[in-house]
Structure formats: C-alpha cells, structure tokens
C-alpha positions as CSV (number, residue, x, y, z in Angstrom):
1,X,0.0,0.0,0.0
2,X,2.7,2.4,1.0
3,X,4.4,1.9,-2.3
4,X,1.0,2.3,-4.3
5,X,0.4,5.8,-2.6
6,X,4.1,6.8,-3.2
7,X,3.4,6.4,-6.7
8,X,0.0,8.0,-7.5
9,X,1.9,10.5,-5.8
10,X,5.0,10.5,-7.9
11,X,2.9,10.8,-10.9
12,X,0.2,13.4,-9.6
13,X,3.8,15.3,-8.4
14,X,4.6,15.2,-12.1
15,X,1.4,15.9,-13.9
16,X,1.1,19.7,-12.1
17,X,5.1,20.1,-12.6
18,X,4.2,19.6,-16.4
19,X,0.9,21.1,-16.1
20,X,2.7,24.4,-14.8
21,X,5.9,24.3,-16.8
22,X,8.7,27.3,-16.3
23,X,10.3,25.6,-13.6
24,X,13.7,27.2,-13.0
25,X,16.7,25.5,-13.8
26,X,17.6,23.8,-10.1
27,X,16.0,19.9,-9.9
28,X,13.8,19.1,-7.4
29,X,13.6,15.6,-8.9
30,X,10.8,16.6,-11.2
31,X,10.7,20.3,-12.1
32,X,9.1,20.7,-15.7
33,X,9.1,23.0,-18.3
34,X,8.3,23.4,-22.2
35,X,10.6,24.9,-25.2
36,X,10.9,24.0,-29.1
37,X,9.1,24.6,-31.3
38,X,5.1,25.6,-32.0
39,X,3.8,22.3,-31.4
40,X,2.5,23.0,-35.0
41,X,4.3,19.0,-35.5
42,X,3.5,17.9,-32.8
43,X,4.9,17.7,-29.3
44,X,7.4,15.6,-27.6
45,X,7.7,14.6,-23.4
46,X,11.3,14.3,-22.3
47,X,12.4,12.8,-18.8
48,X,15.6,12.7,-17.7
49,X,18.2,12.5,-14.5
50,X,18.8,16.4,-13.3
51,X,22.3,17.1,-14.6
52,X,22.1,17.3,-18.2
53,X,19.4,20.0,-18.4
54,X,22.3,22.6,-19.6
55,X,22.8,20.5,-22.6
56,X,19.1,19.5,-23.8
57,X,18.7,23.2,-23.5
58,X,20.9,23.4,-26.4
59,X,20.2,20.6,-28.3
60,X,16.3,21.4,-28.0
61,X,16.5,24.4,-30.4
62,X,19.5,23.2,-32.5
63,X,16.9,19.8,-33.2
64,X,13.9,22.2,-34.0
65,X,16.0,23.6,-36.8
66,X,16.3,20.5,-38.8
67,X,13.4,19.5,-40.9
68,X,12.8,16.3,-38.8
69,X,12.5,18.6,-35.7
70,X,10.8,22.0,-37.0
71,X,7.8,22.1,-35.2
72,X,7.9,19.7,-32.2
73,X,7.0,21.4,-29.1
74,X,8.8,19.4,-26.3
75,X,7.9,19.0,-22.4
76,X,10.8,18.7,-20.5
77,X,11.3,17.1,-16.9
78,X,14.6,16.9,-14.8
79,X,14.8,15.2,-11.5
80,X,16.8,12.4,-9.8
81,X,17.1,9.3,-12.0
82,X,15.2,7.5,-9.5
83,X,12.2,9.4,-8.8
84,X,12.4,9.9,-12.4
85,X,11.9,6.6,-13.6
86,X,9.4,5.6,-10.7
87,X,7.2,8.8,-12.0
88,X,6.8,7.4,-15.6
89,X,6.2,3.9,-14.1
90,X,3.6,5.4,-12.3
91,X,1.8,7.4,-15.2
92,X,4.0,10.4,-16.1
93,X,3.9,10.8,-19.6
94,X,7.3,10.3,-21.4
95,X,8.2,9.6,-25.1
96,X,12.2,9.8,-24.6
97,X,14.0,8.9,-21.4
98,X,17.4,9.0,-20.4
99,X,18.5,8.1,-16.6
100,X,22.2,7.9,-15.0
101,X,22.0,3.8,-14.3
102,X,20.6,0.9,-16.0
103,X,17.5,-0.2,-13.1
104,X,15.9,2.8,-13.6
105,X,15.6,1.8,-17.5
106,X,14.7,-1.9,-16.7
107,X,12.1,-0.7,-14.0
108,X,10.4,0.6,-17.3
109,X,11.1,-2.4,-19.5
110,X,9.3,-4.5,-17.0
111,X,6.4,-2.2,-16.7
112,X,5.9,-2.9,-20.3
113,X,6.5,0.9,-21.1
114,X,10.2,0.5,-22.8
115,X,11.1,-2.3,-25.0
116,X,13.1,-4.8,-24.2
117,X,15.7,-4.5,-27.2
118,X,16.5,-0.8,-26.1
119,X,19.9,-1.9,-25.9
120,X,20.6,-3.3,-29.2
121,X,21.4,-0.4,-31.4
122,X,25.2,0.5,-31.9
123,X,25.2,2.8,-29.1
124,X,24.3,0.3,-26.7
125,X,21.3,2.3,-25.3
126,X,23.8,4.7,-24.1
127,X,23.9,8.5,-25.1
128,X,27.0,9.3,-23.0
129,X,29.9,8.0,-20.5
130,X,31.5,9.6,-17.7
131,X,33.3,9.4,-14.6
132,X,33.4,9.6,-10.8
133,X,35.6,11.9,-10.0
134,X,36.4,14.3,-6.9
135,X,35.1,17.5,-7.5
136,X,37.4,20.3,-5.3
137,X,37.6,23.8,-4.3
138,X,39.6,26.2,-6.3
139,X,43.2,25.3,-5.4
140,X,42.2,22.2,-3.6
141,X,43.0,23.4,0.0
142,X,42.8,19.8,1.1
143,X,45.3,18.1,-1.6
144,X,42.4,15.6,-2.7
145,X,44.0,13.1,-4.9
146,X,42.9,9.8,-3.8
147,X,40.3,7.9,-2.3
148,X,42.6,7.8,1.3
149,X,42.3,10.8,1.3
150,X,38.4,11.4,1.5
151,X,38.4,9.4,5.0
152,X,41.8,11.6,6.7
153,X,40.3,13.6,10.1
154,X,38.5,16.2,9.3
155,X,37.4,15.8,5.5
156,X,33.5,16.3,4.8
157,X,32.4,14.4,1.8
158,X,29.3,15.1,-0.2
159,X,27.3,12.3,-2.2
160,X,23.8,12.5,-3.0
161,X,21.0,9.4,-1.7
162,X,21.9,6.3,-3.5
163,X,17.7,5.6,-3.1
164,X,16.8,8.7,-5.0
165,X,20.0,9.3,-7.0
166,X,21.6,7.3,-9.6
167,X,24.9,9.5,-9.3
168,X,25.1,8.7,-5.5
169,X,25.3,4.3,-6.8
170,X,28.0,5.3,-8.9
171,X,29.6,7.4,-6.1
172,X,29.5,4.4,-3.5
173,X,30.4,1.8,-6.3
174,X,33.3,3.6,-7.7
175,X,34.6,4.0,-3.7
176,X,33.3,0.1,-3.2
177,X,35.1,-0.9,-6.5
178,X,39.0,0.6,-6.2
179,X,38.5,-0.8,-2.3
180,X,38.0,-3.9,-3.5
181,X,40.3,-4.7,-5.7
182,X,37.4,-4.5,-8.6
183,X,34.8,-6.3,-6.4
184,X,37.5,-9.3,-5.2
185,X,37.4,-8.7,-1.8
186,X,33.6,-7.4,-0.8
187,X,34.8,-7.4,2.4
188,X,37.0,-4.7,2.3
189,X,34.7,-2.4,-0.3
190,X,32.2,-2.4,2.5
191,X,34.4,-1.6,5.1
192,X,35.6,1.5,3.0
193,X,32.1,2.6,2.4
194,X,30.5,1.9,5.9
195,X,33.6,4.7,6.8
196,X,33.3,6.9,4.4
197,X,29.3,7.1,5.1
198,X,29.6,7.3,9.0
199,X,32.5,9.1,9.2
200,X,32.3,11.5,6.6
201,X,29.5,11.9,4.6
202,X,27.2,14.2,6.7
203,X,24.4,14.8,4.2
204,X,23.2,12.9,1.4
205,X,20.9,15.4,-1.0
206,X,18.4,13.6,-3.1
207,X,20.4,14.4,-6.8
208,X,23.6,14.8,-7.9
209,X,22.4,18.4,-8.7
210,X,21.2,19.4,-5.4
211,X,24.7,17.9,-4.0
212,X,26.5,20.3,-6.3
213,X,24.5,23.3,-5.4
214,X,24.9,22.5,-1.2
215,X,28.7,22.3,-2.1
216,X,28.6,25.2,-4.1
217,X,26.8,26.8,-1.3
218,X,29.8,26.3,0.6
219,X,29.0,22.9,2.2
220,X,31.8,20.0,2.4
221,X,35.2,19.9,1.5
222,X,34.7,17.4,-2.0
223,X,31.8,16.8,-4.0
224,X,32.0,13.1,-5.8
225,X,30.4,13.1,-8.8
226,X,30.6,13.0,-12.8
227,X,34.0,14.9,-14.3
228,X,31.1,17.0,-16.0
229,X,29.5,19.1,-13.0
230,X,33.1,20.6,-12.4
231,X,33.5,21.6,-16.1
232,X,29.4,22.4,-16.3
233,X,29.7,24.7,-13.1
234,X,33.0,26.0,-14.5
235,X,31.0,26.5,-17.8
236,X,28.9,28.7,-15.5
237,X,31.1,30.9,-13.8
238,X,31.8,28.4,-10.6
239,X,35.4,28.1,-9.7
240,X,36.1,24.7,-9.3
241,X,38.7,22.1,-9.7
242,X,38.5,17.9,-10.6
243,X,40.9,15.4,-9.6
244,X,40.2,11.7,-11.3
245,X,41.7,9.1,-9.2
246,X,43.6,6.6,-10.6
247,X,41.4,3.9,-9.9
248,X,37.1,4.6,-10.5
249,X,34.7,3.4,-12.3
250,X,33.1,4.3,-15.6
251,X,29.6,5.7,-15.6
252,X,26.8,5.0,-18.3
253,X,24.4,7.4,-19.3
254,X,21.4,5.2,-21.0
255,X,18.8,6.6,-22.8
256,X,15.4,5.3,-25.0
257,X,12.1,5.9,-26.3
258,X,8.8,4.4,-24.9
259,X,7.2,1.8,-26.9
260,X,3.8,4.4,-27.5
261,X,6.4,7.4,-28.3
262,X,5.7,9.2,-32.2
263,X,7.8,8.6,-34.7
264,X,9.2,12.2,-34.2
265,X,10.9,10.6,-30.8
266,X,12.9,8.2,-33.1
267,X,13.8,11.0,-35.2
268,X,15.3,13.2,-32.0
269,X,17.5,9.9,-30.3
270,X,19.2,10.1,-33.8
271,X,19.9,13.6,-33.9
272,X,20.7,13.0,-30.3
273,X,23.2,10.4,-31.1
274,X,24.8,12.5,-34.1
275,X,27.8,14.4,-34.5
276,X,26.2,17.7,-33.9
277,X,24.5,17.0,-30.3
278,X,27.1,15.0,-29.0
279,X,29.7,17.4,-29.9
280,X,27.3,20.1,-27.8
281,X,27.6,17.1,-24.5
282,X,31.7,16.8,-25.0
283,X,31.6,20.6,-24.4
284,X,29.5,20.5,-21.6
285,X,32.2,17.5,-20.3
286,X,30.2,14.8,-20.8
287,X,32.0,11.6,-23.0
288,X,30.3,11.0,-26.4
289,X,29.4,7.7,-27.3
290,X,29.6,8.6,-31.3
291,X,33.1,7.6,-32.0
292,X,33.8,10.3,-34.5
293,X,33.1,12.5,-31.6
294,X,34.8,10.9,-29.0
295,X,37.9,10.6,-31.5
296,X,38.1,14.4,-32.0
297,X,37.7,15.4,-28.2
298,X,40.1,12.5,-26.9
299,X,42.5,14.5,-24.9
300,X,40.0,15.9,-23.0
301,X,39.0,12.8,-21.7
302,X,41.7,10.3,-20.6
303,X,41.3,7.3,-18.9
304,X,42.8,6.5,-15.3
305,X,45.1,3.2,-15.1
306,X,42.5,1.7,-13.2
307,X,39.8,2.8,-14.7
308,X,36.8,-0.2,-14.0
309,X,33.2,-1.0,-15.3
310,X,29.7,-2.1,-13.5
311,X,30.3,-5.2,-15.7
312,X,33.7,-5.9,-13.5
313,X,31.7,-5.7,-9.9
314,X,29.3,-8.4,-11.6
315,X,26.5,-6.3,-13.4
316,X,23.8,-4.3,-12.2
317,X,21.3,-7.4,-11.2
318,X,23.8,-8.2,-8.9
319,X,25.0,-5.0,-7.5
320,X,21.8,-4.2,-6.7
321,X,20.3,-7.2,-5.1
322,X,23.5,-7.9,-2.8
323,X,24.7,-4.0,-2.1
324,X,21.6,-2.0,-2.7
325,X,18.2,-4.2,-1.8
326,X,16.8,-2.7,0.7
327,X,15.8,-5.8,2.3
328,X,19.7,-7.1,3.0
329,X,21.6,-5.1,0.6
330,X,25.0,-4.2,2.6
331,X,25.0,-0.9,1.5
332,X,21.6,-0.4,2.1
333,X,22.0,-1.4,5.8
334,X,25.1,0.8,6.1
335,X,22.5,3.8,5.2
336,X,19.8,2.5,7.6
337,X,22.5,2.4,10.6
338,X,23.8,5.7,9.5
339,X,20.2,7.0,9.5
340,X,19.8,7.6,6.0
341,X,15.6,7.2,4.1
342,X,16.2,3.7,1.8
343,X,12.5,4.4,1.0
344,X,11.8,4.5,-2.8
C-alpha cells in the first residue's frame, strides 16, 4: 500500500510540474518545463536525470531547426534518476527517457512501457559515459587526490542518496570498486564505504544536482560526482577544480524511447546520437558515445590506469540485489545504521 500511494503520488507530483511548466533550472527531482518549437508538428515529453538539463537546453532548439524537428513542441522534466523513472512507471507521460543507471531503464522495461531491445542499437542504449571523480575547491585546499584521502580527520564528503539518485550508486560503487580490488574482496569495499558514510559523509541530497548546489553553497570539502558538474559549473562561472583518481569506475548514461512514443521521438534519439549534439555534450564534459566525436575530443577525456566498469563488480542485477536491496543489501543497511531514508 505504501508503495502504491508513493506512486499516485510520484505521478500526480509530475502531472502539475508539467501542467505548470517554467520551472527554473535547479531539480527538485521533477521540475518541468516546455521549449521548441510551436507544437505546430507535434509535441514531444522528455524525462531525464537532473544534470544534463544545460545541454538538452541546447540541443532542444539546435533539433527544432532541422526538418525532422521544425515544429515539435517538447515538455521537459529533470529530476533524480530514480524518482524519475518511478514517475513514468507510475503514469507520467514520457516519449524519450534517459536516466544515469541501467534499473531505472529496466524498471520501465518491466512495466511494459520501454522495449526490451532498447539496448541493441550501436550505441548500446547509451547516449553518454562519464566518470566519478572528486570535485574540489579552487586550489584544492585539502590536496584531494585519492580515495585515502576522503576518510583523513577532518574531510566532509558530499554524495547524493543512493535511493533517489543514480549519481550517488556510482559514487558508493566507484569507492566500493577501487577498495575492493574490482569487487575481489567485498569485504573490504564495504568496510571503505561503511567509513566513508559514518565518518564523513554528513548529508546525502536527493540528486547529484542538489549535492552540487549544497557544495557550491559552501558545504563539504569534496563533491564526488561526474568529471562534467566541475566543467558544467566552471561553464557557468563556478570556480572549481576535478581530480580523477587513478582507480574509478566508468559511468553509463542510457537513454530510449517508450514503446507508445511518435515517430518524431525516433527522429530526435538520432539527432541526439549525431555528430552535432554530441559534440554540444563533449563541451558540456560529458564523454560522447559517437566515436567520431569521442575521437576528435580525446585529450579531453583520458582514462585513469585503473579505470573499471559495472560489468567488472558483476553487473547491475547483482549489485543491486546484494549491495543496494533494501531488504539485506550491505549498503543499504550501512544507510539505515547511518540513518539515511532507503525508501523509494
């Protein structure tokens, strides 16, 4: 019952954000909005993890000046990946959906609203890669480099709620993964999280955007997130620094359209996918996925000698039923003791 009120509520949440539209650019794990073109085509719902909203606003008008896009009205909604994904599942309309980890695509597969070969196309289902990195202060007071270093005395850490955010998994799995040993010794990842969490991480926001604007608000002394919020708030006028430790994990960014989506939402995952609006994400710091792009922006993106996957720690089926179910996941139960919501 509790989770069948949640979501009427998720989706009632959702129908007045779009309903109202204008939302400012900060997430709230739903905030809506509407831009393109005249709807004179037709109209277009996008739902999507919080972070990228700087680049859709981009690729939004650049789209509505092709002859595929001219004329496509779009509805827009930015949140945390989870409450994203558990809003469409619960009747928010989306015809293109892109989230930062693979559950919150499958939770839509097996609601029958995404199709099962979402993943078969040359991209993988993916629209961009990334990192999880340590985003600084200007200068990096603290000499950040490596993971040792987020658990010396004194070091406040920010990562978002693993239950709400997709960024904050990564977080915990890339610090879970280099502890490790690449998921070889569970033991030990556990015992680096279960410190990190108690010891250092004092509050967990509920998106990797709301964690950047608490730290930019002057809150901990290193963000971990995606390489890209450093060189999006940069972009923006922030002053902030990145260090990429040598051993982390490698983030996928997925993306689809629903099985009842228009033709029109085919026609934007293309442009999505082609050299002009992944060129517009490499500037923004995310990694393309089209390898002509990723091939001209190379040196901005190297990878770290230990750089691992979510295939390496098993796959996401098993990370989340042995780390992140919240009825025995370890990590899970480290949040619980630490007094963290695991509610969904």
């Amino acid at each position: 019952m509790r989770k069948l009120t949640m979501a009427l509520v998720l989706a009632l949440t959702a129908a007045v954000a779009v309903g109202c539209g204008g939302a400012s650019d900060e997430t709230d794990g739903g905030s809506a909005s509407a831009s393109g073109g005249d709807g004179s085509k037709g109209a277009l719902s996008l739902v999507a993890y919080s972070t990228p909203q700087v680049v859709y606003d981009e690729i939004i008008p650049a789209f509505g000046q092709t002859a595929e896009g001219e004329g496509i009205e779009f509805k827009t909604s930015f949140g945390a990946s989870g409450d994203q994904s558990r809003a469409v599942e619960a009747g928010q309309k989306a015809d293109v959906v892109t989230f930062s980890t693979e559950p919150d695509m499958t939770r839509l597969v097996d609601a029958g609203l995404v199709e099962p070969t979402w993943k078969d196309g040359e991209n993988e289902g993916l629209v961009t890669t990334s990192l999880v990195s340590f985003v600084v202060r200007e200068g990096n007071p603290k000499n950040i480099q490596t993971w040792d270093d987020l658990l010396e005395p004194g070091v406040e850490v920010l990562t978002p709620n693993p239950f709400s955010s997709g960024a904050a998994k990564w977080n915990l799995l890339a610090g879970y993964g280099q502890a490790s040993g690449g998921g070889k010794d569970p033991e030990a990842g556990l015992d680096y999280v279960r410190e990190l969490i108690t010891e250092h991480v004092k509050v967990q926001d509920k998106s990797g955007r709301e964690a950047l604007q608490n730290f930019l608000g002057g809150n901990g002394d290193v963000l971990l997130s995606y390489e890209y919020e450093a060189i999006t708030a940069n972009k923006n006028g922030e002053k902030l620094e990145y260090v990429i430790p040598d051993d982390t994990i490698k983030i996928n960014i997925d993306i689809a359209t629903t099985k009842d989506a228009p033709e029109a939402a085919t026609s934007f995952l293309d442009y999505v996918l082609g050299d002009e609006a992944q060129q517009k994400f490499a500037d923004w710091g995310y990694r393309p996925v089209n390898p002509t792009v990723l091939e001209a922006n190379k040196d901005k993106f190297p990878d770290p000698p230990g750089l691992f996957t979510i295939e390496d720690l098993g796959g996401w089926d098993k990370v989340n039923a042995e780390l992140f179910d919240i009825e025995g996941g370890a990590i899970a139960e480290i949040e619980e003791d630490a007094g963290v919501s695991t509610a969904s």
